[in-house]
N, C-alpha and C positions, 0 to 999 in steps of 0.2 A: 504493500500500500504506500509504501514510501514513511510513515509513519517512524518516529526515532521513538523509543521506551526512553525515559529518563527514571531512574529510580529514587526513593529516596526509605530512609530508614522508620522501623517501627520504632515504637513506644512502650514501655515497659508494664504498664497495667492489663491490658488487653493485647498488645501485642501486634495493634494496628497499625494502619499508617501512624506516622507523627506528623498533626496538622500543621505544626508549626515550619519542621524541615520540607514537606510539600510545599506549603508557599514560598518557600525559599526557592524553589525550582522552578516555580509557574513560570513562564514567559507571554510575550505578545503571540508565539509560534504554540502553543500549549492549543491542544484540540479536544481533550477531556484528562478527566484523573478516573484512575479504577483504583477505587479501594478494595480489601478483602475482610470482608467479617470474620475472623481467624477464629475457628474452632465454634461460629455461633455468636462469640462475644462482638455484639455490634460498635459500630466505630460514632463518634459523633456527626450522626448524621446533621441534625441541627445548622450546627456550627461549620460543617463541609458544602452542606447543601446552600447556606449563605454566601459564600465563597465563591462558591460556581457559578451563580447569580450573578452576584457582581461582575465577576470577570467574565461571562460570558463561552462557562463552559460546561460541556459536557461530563457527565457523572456517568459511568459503566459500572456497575456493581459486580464484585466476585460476593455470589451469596452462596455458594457451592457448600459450603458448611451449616449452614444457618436455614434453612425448614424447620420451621418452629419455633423460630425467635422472633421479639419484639425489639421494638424502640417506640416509644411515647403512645404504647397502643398500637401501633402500626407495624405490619411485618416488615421483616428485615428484606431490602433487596425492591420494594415497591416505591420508597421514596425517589429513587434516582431515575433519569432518566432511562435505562438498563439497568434490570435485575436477570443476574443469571444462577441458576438452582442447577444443582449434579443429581441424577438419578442411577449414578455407578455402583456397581455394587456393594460398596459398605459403606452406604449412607444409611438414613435411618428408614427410608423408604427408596426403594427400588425399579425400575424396569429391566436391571442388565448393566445396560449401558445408556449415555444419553444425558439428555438436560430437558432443561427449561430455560426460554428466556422470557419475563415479562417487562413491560413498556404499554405507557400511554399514550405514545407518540404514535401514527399513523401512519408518517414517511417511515419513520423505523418500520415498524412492523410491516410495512409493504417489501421493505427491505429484505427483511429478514427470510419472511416467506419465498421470497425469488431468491434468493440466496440457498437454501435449503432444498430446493426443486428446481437441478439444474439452471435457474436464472429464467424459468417460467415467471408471468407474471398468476396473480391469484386465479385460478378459475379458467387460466386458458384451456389447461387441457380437458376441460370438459367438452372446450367445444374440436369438433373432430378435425376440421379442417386446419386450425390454429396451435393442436396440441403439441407439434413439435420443435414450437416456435419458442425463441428463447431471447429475452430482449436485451437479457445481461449475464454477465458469466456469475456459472453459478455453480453448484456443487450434490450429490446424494448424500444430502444429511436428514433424509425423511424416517420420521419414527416410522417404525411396523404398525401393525392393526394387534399383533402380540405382542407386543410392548405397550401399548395403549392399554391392552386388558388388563397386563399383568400391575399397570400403573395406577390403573381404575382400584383395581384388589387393592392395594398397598394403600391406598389413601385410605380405605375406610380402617387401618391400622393405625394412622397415622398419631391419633390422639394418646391410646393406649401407650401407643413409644414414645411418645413426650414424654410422658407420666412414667416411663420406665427409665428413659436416658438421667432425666435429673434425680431418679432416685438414687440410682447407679452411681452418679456423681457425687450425689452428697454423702454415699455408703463408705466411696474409696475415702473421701474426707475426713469421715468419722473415725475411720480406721487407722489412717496415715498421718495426718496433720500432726500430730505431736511424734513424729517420727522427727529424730535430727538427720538432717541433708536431706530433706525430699521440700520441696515448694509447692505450693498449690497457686494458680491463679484465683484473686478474690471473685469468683462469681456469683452474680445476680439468680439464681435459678426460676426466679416468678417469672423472667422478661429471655430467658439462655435457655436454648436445649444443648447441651454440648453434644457434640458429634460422636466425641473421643472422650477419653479420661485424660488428661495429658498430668506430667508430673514435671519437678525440674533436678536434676542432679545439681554438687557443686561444680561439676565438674565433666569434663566429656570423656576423661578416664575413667570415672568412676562409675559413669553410665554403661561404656563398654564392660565393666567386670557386671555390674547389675544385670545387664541383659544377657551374659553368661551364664550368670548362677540360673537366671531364671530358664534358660533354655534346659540345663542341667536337671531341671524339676520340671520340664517340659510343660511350661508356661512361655508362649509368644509374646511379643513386647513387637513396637513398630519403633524405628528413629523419626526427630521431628525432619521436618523437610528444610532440604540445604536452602541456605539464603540463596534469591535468584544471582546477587550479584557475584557467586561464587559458580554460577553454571558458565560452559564457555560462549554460548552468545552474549552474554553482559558480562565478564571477569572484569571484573572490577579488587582493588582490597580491600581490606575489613574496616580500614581506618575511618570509612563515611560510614558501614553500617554495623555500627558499635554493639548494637539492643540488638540485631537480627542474626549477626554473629555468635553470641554470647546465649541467643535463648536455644537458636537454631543447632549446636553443639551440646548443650544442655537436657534438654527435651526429648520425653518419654511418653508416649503411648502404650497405658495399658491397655489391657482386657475391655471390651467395651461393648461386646456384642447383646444385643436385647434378647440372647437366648442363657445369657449366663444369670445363674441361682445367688440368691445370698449366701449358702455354701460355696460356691465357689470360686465369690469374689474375696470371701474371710479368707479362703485356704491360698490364694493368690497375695492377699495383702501379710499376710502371717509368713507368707516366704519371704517379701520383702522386708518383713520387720526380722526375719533371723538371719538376713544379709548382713542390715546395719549393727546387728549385736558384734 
């Protein structure tokens, strides 16, 4: 698209963009900001959505975590002009593979659909003579009609896994929180479905022997995801992204499936408590 990524570093409480080092980046050339709602925990929208206002830009939402979260009443991912939702497989709800993208825009959305159907516009190919007609380049990103079904199913689950993710959430807390060397982020659970259970080491040694022991007691653990500006289309150093460096090396995904028992999140959190002994 011709489009440059500029990046800039999270923040330490939620783990979000930092509003502050984004406006330091904006320019006259700036065409939108995509924030990420990391793990569910929403970002200020508010205070971003003002921003974008003024300046006169677009807001793309990464809500890929976040099905089932709030900000001021309002789900996460519907205030920006792009909201986009992950339907992959270990979200809280499923088709496989796939997303969602919602917007109240209509050029968008006109967009989006020719984009997703070869660069068809809506509704051509019903008609026979036009259906092979393409008016812009475009792509097969069309859900199935089984994917739909099995997405149809999943939602009417959907309430029930809320109620089970933050339960989940507040269980490993209960358990863990007075552990020495484990962090919790402070979450909101009324307005957060967290995705994951994330935890934080002191350290990225200490994480690697943790997610040994636990293999060894054949308990799986996930690493948090590398900062982008350490992947090789952005390499960039650490020295701009201090917080995304530091949580990114840190950071632990437990257990977190909505098939796991109170037994077996105790028996999960009691290995980790006979690590740190």
């Amino acid at each position: 698209t011709g489009a440059k990524p500029v990046l800039a570093d999270i923040e330490k409480n939620a783990l979000n963009l930092d509003l502050n080092k984004m406006s330091k980046s904006v320019s006259k050339k700036t065409k939108a900001i995509m924030p990420v709602d990391f793990n569910g925990r929403p970002i200020d929208m508010k205070v971003l959505r003002e921003f974008a206002d003024k300046k006169g830009i677009m807001l793309i939402e990464d809500a890929a975590h976040a099905i089932g979260c709030y900000y001021n009443k309002r789900h996460v991912g519907t205030i920006s002009d792009v909201g986009i939702f992950s339907f992959s497989t270990p979200k809280i709800i499923t088709t496989g593979q796939g997303g969602m993208i919602v917007t109240n825009d209509k050029q968008i959305y006109e967009r989006a659909m020719a984009l997703k159907d070869f660069g068809r516009e809506i509704g051509v190919k019903k008609q026979m003579e036009k259906s092979f007609s393409h008016s812009t380049i475009g792509y097969n990103f069309k859900f199935t009609e089984f994917q739909a079904a099995v997405g149809i199913a999943q939602m009417r689950k959907l309430q029930k896994r809320i109620l089970k993710k933050r339960m989940m959430f507040k269980k490993y807390v209960d358990l863990l929180s007075n552990v020495k060397g484990i962090e919790f982020l402070k979450t909101n659970l009324k307005n957060v479905t967290p995705w994951m259970v994330d935890i934080f080491l002191k350290s990225s040694v200490e994480r690697t022997q943790l997610i040994k022991y636990l293999e060894k007691k054949q308990i799986g653990t996930r690493i948090y995801y590398p900062p982008i500006h350490r992947l090789k289309p952005y390499r960039d150093t650490d020295q701009e992204y201090k917080q995304a460096s530091s949580f990114s090396d840190r950071g632990l995904w437990l257990p977190s499936s909505v098939t796991l028992t109170d037994k077996q999140i105790r028996i999960v959190c009691n290995e980790i408590k006979q690590f740190f002994k």
